[in-house]
C-alpha positions in Angstrom: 2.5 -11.5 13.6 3.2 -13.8 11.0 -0.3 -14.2 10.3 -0.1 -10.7 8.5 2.9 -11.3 7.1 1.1 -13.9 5.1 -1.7 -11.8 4.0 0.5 -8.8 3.2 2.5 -10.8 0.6 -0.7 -12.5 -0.6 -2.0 -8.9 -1.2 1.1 -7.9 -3.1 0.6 -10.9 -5.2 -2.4 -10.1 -5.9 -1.8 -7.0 -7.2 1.0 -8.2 -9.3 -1.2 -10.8 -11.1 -3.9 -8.1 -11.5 -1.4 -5.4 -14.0 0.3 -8.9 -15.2 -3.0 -10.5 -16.6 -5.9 -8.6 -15.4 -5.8 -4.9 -16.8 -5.0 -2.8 -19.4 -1.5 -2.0 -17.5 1.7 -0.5 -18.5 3.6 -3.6 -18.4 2.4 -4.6 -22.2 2.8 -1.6 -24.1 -0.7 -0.7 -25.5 -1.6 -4.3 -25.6 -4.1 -5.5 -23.0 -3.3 -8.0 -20.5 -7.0 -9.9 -20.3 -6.3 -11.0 -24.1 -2.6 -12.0 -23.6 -3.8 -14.3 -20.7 -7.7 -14.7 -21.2 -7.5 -17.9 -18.9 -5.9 -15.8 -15.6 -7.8 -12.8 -16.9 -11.3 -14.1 -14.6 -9.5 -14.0 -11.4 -6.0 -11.4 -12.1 -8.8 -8.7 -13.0 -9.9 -8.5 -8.8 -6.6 -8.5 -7.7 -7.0 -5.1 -7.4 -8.8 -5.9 -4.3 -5.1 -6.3 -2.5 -4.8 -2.6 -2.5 -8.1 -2.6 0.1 -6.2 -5.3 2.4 -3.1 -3.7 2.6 -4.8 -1.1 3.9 -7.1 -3.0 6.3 -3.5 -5.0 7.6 -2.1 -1.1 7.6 -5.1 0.4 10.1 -3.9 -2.6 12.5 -0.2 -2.4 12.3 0.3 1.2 12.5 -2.0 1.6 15.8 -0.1 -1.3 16.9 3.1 -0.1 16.3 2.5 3.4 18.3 1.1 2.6 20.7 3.0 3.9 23.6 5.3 6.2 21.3 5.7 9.3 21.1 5.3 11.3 17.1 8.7 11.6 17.0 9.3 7.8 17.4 6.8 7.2 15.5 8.1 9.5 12.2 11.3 8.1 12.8 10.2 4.6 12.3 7.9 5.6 9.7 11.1 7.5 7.1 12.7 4.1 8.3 10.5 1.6 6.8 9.3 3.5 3.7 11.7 5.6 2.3 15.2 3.6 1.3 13.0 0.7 -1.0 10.8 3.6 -2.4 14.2 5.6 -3.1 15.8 3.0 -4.8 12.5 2.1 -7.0 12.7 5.6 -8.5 15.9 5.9 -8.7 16.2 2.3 -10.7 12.4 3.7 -12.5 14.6 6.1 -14.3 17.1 4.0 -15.0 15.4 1.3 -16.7 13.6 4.0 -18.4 17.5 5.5 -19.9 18.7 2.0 -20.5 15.3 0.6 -22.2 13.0 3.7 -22.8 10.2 1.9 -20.8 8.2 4.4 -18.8 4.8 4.9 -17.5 2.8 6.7 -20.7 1.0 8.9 -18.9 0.4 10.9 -21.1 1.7 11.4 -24.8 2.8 14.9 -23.7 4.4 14.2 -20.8 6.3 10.6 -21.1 9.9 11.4 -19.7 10.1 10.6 -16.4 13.5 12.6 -15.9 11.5 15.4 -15.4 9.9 14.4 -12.6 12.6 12.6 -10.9 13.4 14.5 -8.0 9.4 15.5 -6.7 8.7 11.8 -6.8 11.7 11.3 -4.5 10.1 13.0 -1.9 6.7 11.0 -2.2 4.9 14.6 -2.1 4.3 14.5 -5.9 0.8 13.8 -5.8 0.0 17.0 -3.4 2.0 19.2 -5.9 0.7 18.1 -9.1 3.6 16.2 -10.2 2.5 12.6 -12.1 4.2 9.9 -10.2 7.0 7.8 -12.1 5.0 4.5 -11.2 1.2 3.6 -10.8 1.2 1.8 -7.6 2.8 5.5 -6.0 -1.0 6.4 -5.7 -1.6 4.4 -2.1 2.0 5.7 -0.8 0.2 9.0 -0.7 -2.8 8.0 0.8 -1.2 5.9 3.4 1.0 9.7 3.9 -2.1 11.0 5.1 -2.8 8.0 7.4 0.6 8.8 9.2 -0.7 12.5 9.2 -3.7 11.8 11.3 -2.3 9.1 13.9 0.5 11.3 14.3 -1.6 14.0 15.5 -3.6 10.9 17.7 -0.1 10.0 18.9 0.6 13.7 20.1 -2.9 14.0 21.7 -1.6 10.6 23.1 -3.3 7.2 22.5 -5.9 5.7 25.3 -8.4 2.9 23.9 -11.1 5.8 24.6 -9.3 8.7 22.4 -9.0 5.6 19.4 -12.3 5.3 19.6 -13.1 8.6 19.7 -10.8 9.2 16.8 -12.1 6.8 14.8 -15.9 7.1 15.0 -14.7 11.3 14.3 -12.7 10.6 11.3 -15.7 8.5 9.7 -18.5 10.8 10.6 -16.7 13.9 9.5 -15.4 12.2 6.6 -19.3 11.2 5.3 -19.9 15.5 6.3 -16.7 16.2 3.7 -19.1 14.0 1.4 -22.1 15.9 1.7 -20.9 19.3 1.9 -18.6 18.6 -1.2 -15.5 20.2 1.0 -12.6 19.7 -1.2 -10.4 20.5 1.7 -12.0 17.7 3.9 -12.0 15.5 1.5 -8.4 15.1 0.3 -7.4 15.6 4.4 -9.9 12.3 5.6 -9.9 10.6 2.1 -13.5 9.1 2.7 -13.3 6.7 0.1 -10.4 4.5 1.5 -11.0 5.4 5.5 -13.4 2.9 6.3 -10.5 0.5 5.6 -7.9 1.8 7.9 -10.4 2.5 10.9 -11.6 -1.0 10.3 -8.1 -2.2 10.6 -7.6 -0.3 14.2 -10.7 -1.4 15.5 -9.3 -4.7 14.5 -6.5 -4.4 16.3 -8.5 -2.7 19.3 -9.7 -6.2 19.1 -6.6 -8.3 19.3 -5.3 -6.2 22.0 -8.4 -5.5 24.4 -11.3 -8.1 23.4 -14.1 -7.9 21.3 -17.1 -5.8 22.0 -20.2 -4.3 20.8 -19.3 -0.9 19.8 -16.1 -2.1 17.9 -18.4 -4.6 16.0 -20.4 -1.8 14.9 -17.5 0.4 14.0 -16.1 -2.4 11.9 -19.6 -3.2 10.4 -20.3 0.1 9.6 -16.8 0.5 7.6 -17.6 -3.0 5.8 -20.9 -1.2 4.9 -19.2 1.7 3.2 -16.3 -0.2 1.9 -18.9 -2.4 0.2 -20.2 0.9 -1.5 -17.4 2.5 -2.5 -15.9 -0.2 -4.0 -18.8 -0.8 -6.2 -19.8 3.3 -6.8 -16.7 4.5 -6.8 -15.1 1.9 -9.2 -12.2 2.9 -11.4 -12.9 3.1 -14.9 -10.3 0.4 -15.6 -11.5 -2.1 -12.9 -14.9 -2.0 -14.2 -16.1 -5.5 -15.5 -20.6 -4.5 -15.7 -22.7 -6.9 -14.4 -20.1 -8.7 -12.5 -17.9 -6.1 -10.2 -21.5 -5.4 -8.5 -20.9 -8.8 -6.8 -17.5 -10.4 -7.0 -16.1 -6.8 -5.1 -19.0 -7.1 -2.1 -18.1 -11.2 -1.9 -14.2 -10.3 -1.8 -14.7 -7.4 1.0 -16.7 -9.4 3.2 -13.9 -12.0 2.8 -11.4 -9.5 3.8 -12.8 -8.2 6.5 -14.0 -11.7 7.8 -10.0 -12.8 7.6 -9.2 -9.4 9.6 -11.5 -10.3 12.5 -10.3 -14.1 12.4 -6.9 -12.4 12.8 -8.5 -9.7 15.6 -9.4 -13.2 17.8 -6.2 -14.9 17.1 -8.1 -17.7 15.2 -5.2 -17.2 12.3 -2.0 -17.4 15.1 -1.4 -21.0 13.9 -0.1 -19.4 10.6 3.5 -19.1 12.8 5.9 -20.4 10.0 9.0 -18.6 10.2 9.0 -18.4 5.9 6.1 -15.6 6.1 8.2 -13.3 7.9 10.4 -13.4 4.9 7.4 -13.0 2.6 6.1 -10.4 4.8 9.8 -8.4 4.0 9.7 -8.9 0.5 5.9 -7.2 -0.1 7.1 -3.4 0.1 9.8 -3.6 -2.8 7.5 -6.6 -4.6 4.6 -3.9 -4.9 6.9 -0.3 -5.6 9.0 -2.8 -8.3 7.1 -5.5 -10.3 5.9 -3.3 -12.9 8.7 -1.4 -13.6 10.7 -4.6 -13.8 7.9 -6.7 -15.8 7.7 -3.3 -17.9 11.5 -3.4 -18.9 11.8 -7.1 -19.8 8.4 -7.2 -21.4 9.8 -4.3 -23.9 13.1 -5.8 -24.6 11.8 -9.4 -25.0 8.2 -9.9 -26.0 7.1 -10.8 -28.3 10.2 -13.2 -28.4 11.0 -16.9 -30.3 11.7 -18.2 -27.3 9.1 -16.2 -24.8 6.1 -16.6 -25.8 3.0 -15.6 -23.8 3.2 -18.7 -21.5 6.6 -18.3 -20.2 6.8 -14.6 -20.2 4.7 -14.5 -17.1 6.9 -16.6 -14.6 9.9 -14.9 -16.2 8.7 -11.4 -15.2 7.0 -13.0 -12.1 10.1 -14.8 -10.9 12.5 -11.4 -11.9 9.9 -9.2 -9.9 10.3 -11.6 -7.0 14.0 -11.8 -7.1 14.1 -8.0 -7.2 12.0 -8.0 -4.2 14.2 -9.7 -2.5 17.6 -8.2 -3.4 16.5 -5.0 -2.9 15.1 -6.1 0.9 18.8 -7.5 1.2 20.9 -5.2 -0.5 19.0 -2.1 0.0 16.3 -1.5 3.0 18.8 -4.0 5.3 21.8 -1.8 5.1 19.8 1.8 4.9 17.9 1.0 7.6 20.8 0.2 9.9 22.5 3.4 8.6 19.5 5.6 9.2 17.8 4.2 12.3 20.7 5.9 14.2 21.2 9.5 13.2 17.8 9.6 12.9 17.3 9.3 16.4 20.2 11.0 17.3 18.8 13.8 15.1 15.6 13.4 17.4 17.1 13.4 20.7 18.9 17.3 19.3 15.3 18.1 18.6 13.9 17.4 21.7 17.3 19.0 23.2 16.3 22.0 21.9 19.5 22.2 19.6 21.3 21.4 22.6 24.4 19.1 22.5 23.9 16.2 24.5 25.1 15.8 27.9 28.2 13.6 28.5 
């Protein structure tokens, strides 16, 4: 679906503008992004907002993609996917951080990321208290517990009726996790960011089966809340008083109005071959930009030759081209390596330990 291809890289750009010229980020050293680029600073401060459609596209892709799988298959494809870009971006975090001292400042007490190399290779840091090497590790964690919860759909095994069921569960007993104040809950269902990935299967419960009431009000009743916590719930950072309040329910409307133009297969035009090239470079263009922009920015700005107007397409276009080296040089290869033992590793396990049989 090249369709979401598009909108995936579109998200990741969005993000990158928002820590280039929209926040207070790490990529400038103490200084503050809006007054470096006051003119992008308007529109780069929502781009934020890309986090919430990456994981409206990820509700629909991942019910998609398991449908008819078993877990196994599914966790296969999953380690597959995620983990050789995200290895390599903390792996080359430390790096640059050796070579150039840029890190993440954290905190003042805590800014060598040696240290925490090795829990942030497993992607578990968050659950363990560890501070992850980069920002933008935050949503790898949530999306985690995504994987968690349709596994455990996958292993029931997935009808349209146990989605449904699944889904209308997961946001009732999420708003109960809410009320009740149950820590436990809470960090299991994630409230806050649900809506948006049951939105994106009932989406795709769309594209697949046809529209209907009940799906309608499942996706209208996620809008509703992601409307709410977007606004309530806003980080500190992302605050802008008197205008978040309605530039964030105007964007999410917009997203989820793109979604369901996508659920009806009113975006299918959108079938240039180019986005699925895009769509390839959004996973390392999200894990790397910052830590790239981060390093250049510290070796070179303020510079006689790059000034404020041309760092940004140099730390754009290096971000890009890491993207997209990494997708060739790095995910390609590791993927074709791993795919295989990893189901051969599966077929033992369902074997029983077993060897195979000739």
């Amino acid at each position: 679906m090249r369709e979401l291809d598009l909108l995936r890289f579109i998200a990741a750009g969005a993000v990158m503008l928002h820590h280039f010229a929209g926040v207070r980020s790490t990529v400038w050293a103490g200084r503050d992004g809006r007054k470096i680029f006051p003119e992008l600073a308007p529109v780069a401060h929502f781009g934020y907002l890309g986090v919430e459609l990456f994981f409206l596209i990820s509700g629909f892709v991942i019910l998609m993609s398991v449908w008819g799988r078993a877990p196994g298959d599914f966790a296969v494809s999953r380690i597959v996917r995620i983990f050789p870009a995200y290895w390599f971006s903390v792996l080359l975090g430390v790096v640059l951080f050796l070579v150039t001292g840029a890190a993440v400042p954290f905190r003042p007490d805590n800014p060598d990321p040696v240290g925490r190399f090795l829990p942030n290779l497993t992607m578990l840091q968050d659950g363990i208290g560890v501070l992850p090497l980069e920002v933008v590790y935050w949503t790898l964690w949530i999306e985690l517990h995504f994987y968690v919860l349709i596994a455990l759909l996958v292993w029931r095994g997935i009808t349209y009726g146990r989605c449904v069921t699944f889904m209308v569960s997961w946001l009732l007993v999420g708003a109960y996790a809410k009320e009740a104040d149950n820590e436990l809950l809470q960090k299991l269902l994630f409230p806050e960011m649900a809506p948006l990935f049951i939105a994106g299967m009932a989406f795709f419960l769309i594209y697949r089966f046809g529209p209907n009431l009940a799906l309608g009000l499942i996706a209208a009743a996620c809008w509703a809340l992601s409307v709410h916590y977007g606004v309530q719930d806003i980080n500190e950072l992302n605050t802008w008083p008197g205008v978040h309040e309605t530039v964030v329910p105007i964007v999410l409307t917009a997203l989820y109005l793109i979604m369901m133009l996508v659920a009806l297969r009113k975006l299918s035009w959108l079938g240039w071959r180019g986005f699925t090239v895009l769509g390839a470079l959004t996973y390392p263009l999200y894990l790397l930009h910052e830590m790239v922009a981060r390093a250049i920015v510290k070796q070179f700005f303020p510079h006689p030759v790059l000034d404020r107007l041309t760092i940004l397409p140099v730390i754009t276009a290096a971000a890009l081209l890491s993207a997209y080296l990494v997708y060739r040089l790095v995910e390609v290869p590791m993927q074709k390596m791993m795919r295989p033992r990893l189901k051969s590793a599966l077929a033992q396990i369902r074997r029983d330990g077993a060897p195979p049989v000739p």
